[in-house]
N, C-alpha and C positions, 0 to 999 in steps of 0.2 A: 731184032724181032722180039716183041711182047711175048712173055712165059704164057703155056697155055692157062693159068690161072687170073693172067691178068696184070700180073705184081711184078715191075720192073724190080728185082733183087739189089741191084746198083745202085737202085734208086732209094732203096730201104736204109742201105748201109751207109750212102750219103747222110739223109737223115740222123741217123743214129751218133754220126761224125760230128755233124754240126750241134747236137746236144749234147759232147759231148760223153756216150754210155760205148761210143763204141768204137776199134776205128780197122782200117784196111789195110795198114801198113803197120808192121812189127815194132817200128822204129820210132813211132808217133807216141808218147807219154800222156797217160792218161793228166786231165787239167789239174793244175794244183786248186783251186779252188773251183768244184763240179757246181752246178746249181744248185740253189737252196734245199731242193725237195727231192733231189733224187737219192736213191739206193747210196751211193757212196759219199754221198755227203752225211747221211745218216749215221754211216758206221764209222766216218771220222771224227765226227759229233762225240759217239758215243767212249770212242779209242781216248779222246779228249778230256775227260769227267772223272776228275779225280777223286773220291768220296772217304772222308775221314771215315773210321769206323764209327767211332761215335756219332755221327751226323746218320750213317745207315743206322746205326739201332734206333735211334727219333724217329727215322720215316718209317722203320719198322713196327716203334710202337706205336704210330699213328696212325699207319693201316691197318693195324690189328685191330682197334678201336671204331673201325667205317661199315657197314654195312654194306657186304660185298650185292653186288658188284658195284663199283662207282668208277665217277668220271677220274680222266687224267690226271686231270688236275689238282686231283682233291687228295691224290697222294703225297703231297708236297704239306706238310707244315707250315704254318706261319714265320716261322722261323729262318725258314731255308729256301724263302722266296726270291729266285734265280737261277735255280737248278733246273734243267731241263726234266720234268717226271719221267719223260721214255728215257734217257737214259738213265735213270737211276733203278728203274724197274729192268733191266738186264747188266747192273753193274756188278762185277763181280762179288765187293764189297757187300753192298746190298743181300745179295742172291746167299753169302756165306753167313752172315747173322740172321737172314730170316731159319735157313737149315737149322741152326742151332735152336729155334722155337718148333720145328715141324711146318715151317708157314712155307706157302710157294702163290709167287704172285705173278699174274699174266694178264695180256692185253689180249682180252678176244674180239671175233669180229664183227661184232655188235658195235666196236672202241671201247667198250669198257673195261675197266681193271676186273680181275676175277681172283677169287681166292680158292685153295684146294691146300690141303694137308698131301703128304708126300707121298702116301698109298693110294693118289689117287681121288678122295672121297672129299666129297663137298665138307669143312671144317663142322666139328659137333658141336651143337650150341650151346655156349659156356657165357657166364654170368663178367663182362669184362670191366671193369673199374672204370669210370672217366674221371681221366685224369688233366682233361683239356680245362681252361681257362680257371677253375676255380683251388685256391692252394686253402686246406682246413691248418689252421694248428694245433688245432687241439681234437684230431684225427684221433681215434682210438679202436683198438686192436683184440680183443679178450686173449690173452695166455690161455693155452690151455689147463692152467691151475684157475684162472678164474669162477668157474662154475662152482668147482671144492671149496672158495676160500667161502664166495657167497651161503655155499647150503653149512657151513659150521658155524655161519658168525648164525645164522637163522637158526640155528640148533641152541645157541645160545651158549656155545663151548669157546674159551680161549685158544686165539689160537697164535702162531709167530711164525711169518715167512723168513724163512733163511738165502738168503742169495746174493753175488756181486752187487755193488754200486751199480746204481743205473739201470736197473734191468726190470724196473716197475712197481716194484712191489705197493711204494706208498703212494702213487696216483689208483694202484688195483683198490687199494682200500676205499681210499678216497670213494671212488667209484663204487663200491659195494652199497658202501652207507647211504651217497646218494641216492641210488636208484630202492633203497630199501625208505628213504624220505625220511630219516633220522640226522641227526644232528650229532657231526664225530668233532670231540674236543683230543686236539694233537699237542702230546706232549716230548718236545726236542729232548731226547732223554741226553744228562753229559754228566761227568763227571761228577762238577761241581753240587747236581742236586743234593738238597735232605730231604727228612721225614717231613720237616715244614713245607716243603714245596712239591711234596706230594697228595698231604694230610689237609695244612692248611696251618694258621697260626693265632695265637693269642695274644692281641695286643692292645690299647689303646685308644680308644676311638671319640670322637662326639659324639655325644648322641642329646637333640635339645638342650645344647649349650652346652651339655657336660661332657665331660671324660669318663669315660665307661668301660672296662673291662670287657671286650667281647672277641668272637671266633668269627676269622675269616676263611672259609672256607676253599681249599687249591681245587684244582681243575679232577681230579679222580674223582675226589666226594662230591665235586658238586653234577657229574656225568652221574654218578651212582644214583643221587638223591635223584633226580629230573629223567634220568632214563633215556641218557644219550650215549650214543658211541666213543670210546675211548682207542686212540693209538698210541701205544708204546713208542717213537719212530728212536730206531737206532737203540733199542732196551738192550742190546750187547755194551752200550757204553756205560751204562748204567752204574751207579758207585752200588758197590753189592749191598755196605750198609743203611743203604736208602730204599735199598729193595724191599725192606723189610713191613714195610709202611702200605704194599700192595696184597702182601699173602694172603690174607681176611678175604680181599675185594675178589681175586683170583680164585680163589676156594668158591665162589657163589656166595658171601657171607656179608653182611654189613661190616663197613670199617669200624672199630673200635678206637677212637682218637683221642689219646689223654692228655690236657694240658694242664698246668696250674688254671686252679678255678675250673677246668673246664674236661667233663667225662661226659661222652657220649656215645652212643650208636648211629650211624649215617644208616639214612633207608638204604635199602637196596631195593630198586625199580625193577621191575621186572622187564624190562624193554634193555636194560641196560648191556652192555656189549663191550669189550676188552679186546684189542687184536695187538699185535707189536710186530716189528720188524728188524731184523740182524744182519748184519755183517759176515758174523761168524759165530761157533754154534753156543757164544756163550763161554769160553775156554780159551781167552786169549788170541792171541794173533801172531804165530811166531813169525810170519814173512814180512812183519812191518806195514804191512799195506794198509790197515786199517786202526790208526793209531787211539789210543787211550780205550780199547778193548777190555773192558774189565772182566777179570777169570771171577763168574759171577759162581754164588752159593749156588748149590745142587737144589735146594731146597726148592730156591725161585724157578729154576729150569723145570723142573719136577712139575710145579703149578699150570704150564702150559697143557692144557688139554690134547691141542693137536701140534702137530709142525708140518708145514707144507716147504718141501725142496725148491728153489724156484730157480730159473735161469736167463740168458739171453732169449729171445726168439728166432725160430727156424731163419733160416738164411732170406727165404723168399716172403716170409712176416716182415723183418726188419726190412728189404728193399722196400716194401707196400705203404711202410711204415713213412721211411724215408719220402718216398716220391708223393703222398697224400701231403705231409707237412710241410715239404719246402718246395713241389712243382719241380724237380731237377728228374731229367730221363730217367728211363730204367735200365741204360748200358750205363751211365751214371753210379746210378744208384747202385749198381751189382760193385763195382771199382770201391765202392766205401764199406760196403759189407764184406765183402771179398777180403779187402785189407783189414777190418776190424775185428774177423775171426780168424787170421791169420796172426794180429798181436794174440787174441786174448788165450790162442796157442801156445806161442811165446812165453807168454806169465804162464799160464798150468806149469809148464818145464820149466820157469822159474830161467829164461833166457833174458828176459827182460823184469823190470819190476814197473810197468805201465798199467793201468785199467783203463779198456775200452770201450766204455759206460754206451747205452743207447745219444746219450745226450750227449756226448763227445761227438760221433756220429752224426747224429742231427746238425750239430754245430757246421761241422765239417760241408755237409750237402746243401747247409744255407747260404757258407761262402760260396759254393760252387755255382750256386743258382744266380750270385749276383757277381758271377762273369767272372769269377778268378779260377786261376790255374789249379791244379790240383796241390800242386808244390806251395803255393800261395793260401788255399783253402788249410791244407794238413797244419804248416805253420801256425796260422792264427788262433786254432780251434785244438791244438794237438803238441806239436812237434816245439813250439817256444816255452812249456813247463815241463818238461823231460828232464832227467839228469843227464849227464857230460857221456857217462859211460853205456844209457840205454838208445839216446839218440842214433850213432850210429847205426846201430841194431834197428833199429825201426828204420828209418829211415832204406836202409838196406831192403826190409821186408816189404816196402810200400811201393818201392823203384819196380820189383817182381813182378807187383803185381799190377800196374801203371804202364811199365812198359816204357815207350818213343812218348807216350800223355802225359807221364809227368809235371812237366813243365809248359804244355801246351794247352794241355786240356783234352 
């Protein structure tokens, strides 16, 4: 007899049998393979989906980049085209590197993907980098010493950044003079220099047909006379006795250059601009690291108007850094900075004697962007100019921080 609703009950549970969701008997096993679209094929799907971390922070950083709310599908990268999007949007993985940015992503029932910060509130609007399709190399960053260097060299003061290998200073100049639309004559300051190769020289020449006695002028005087920008690069290297050939120009003063035959005053332009940059503070180099460091006269040190401290950049600078110039993630990218401030720890305690320059770094993330291992990137870029006894040490420090990716990526 018909339920007084209507609905044979038997007849439901049959149904439900036959499509497999349900069944009447204890002993009957749910199908090993349910229909495409039901509830538990879903959640076998998803039990199924195995996702590298590294691969979740990519989909991470590429939803962070989307204007919520979007389609399904457009949570998927280019990159990682095969992965089902719903499963990767409740994959543990996934769910655990987005937490670590504050990010929480969900399918509402509109279908579309939705974004919300963890307290709840629609995300605040923040200015987000794209990083899609196009890689700059020549990306750049201002330190925040850059504003200082600009308003002293605009003061018209000498000045000489002090700081590690690698950490900018002579592209900041670079940079300064450009955008001031001056014209900077760079002098590779070594050892070797003299007063001739600072001053200029007397010697020889033709001049309509003859041989002539005349001054050739080096790159300081002729900066001084035309009223272009001069860089010291590397003036810690500098032979102190050859320093002596800049004091005048340093001072604000015309050089004085005396040859045989030949005494004069160099103008001094008033556009003219002096900046250098150091290694170390001028006083040698007792850790080795930065060799033919000349322990220069007080005198020259003294002539520097200002000194600006300079350093590596903030950890999340350098990643920005990183993924602008070579296109490689930013779970990537943290893995190289992570490991770079982690040597250049190492060297402060003097546990290693490595420097782990921005451009070591750089190097590092452009192997990695063209598909090598990280074990394979550090090598190329790093790890094969080591010595015998800091390698292991590094290497140790890199394992840390790397993890099971090491060797896989």
């Amino acid at each position: 007899m018909p339920k007084p609703d209507g609905i044979d009950a038997s007849e439901v549970l049959s149904r439900l049998e036959r499509k497999g969701l349900a069944s009447s008997k204890t002993d009957v096993n749910a199908p090993t393979k349910p229909p495409k679209h039901s509830p538990l094929a879903v959640l076998q799907g998803l039990v199924s989906v195995m996702l590298n971390p590294n691969d979740a922070s990519a989909i991470r950083d590429h939803a962070a980049e989307l204007t919520a709310p979007f389609g399904l599908q457009t949570l998927m990268p280019p990159s990682m085209n095969g992965t089902p999007p719903h499963a990767v949007l409740v994959n543990p993985t996934f769910i655990e590197v987005c937490a670590k940015e504050g990010l929480n992503f969900y399918l509402n029932g509109d279908g579309l993907v939705h974004r919300i910060d963890f307290l709840g509130q629609p995300p605040a609007p923040k200015k987000v980098l794209s990083l899609t399709g196009k890689v700059d190399p020549n990306f750049y960053l201002k330190p925040d010493w850059f504003d200082d260097l600009a308003t002293l060299v605009d003061e018209g003061q000498s000045v000489v950044l002090i700081g590690p290998a690698g950490c900018g200073k002579s592209e900041a100049v670079e940079r300064v003079f450009k955008a001031r639309g001056q014209k900077l004559m760079i002098v590779p300051c070594t050892p070797r220099l003299n007063a001739n190769d600072l001053e200029g020289v007397t010697d020889l020449v033709v001049k309509d047909g003859h041989q002539v006695t005349a001054f050739t002028a080096a790159a300081p005087a002729i900066a001084s006379e035309e009223g272009d920008g001069l860089l010291l690069d590397e003036a810690d290297a500098l032979n102190p006795a050859a320093a002596f050939a800049l004091y005048r120009l340093m001072d604000g003063k015309p050089m004085h250059i005396v040859r045989r035959g030949y005494d004069t005053h160099v103008p001094l332009h008033d556009d003219f601009r002096v900046v250098g940059t150091q290694n170390t503070e001028g006083r040698g180099d007792d850790k080795g690291l930065y060799q033919a460091r000349a322990y220069q006269d007080e005198a020259f040190l003294d002539r520097w108007n200002a000194a600006i401290r300079v350093d590596y950049p903030p950890k999340d600078q350098e990643v920005l850094i990183l993924r602008k110039r070579t296109g490689i993630s930013g779970s990537k990218a943290q893995k190289i900075v992570d490991s770079a401030a982690a040597l250049r720890s190492a060297l402060t305690q003097e546990e290693i004697m490595f420097t782990m320059s921005i451009r070591r770094s750089e190097r590092v993330a452009a192997n990695i962007a063209r598909g090598r291992t990280p074990e394979q990137a550090w090598k190329f870029a790093a790890l094969n100019r080591v010595t015998v006894d800091d390698l292991e040490k590094i290497v140790a420090i890199l394992k840390r921080v790397y993890g099971d990716t090491w060797r896989k990526g």
